[in-house]
C-alpha positions in Angstrom: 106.0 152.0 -49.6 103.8 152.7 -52.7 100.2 151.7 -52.2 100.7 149.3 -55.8 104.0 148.0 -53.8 102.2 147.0 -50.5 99.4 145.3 -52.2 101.7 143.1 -54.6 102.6 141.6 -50.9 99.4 141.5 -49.9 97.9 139.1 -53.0 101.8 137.3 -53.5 100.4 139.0 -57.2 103.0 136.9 -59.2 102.5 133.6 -58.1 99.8 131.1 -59.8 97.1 132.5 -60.2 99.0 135.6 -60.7 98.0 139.2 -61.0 98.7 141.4 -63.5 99.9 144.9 -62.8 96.7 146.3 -64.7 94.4 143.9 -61.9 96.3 145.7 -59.2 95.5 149.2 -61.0 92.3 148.8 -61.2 91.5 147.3 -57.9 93.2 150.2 -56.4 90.9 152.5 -58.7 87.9 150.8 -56.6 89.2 151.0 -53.4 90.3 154.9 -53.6 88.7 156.9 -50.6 88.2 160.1 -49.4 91.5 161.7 -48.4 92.0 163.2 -44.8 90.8 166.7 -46.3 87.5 165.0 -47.7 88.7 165.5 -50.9 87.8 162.6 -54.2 90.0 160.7 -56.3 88.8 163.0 -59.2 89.6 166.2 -57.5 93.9 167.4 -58.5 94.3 167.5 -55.1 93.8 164.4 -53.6 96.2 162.7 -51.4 96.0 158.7 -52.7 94.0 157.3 -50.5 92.9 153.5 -50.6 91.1 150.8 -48.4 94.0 148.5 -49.1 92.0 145.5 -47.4 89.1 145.9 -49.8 91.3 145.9 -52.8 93.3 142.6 -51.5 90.2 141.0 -51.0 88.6 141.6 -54.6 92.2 140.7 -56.0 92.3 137.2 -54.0 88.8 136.4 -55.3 90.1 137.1 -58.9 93.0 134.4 -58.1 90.3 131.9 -56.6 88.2 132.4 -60.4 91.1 132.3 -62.0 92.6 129.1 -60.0 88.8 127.3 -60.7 89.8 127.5 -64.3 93.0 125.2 -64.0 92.9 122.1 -64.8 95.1 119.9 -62.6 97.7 117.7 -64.3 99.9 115.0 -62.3 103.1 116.9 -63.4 101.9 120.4 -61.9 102.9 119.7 -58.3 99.7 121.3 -57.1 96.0 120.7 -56.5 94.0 123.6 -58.2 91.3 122.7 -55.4 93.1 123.7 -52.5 94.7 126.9 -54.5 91.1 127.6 -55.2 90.6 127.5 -51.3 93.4 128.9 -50.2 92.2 132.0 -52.4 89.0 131.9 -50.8 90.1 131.9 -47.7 92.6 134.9 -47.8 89.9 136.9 -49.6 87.3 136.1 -46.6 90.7 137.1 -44.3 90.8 140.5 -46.0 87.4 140.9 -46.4 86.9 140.7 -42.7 89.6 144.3 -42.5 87.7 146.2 -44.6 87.2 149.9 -43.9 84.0 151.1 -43.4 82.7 154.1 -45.4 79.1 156.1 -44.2 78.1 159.7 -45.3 75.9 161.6 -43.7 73.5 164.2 -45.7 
């Protein structure tokens, strides 16, 4: 599976708030590691490499900003405050599996 692919399960990207494919991009952008050969994103060899748990995490806490700005309205079936936690607490979830990164000079 596609590291784009496993995080759309991740962040359930296309439900309210959703994600846009562009979000996903770009988180994955910030989460690129070192590959197993020590190699960079920028170098043409790199094998994709990404801290999966640190990109879910940023993308749920874009859902929980995005799900503060709702207004809730008796016909939308939800309460934006308990999106908004719900958000919250699957970012703190993913936040809590991130990878940890330390060089040594």
């Amino acid at each position: 599976m596609e590291p784009i692919d496993k995080l759309k399960q991740l962040t359930a990207w296309d439900i309210e708030p959703t994600l846009t494919e562009d979000d996903l991009d770009e988180l994955l952008a910030v989460a690129a590691l070192k590959d197993a050969d020590g190699l960079t994103p920028e170098e043409a060899e790199w094998t994709p490499t990404y801290d999966l748990n640190t990109a879910a995490a940023q993308a749920w806490l874009i859902k929980a900003a995005r799900a503060a700005a709702m207004v809730d309205t008796p016909e939308a079936g939800m309460v934006t405050s308990k999106v908004f936690d719900n958000c919250r607490a699957m970012a703190r979830i993913y936040a809590s599996k991130r990878t940890a990164s330390v060089s040594i000079i």
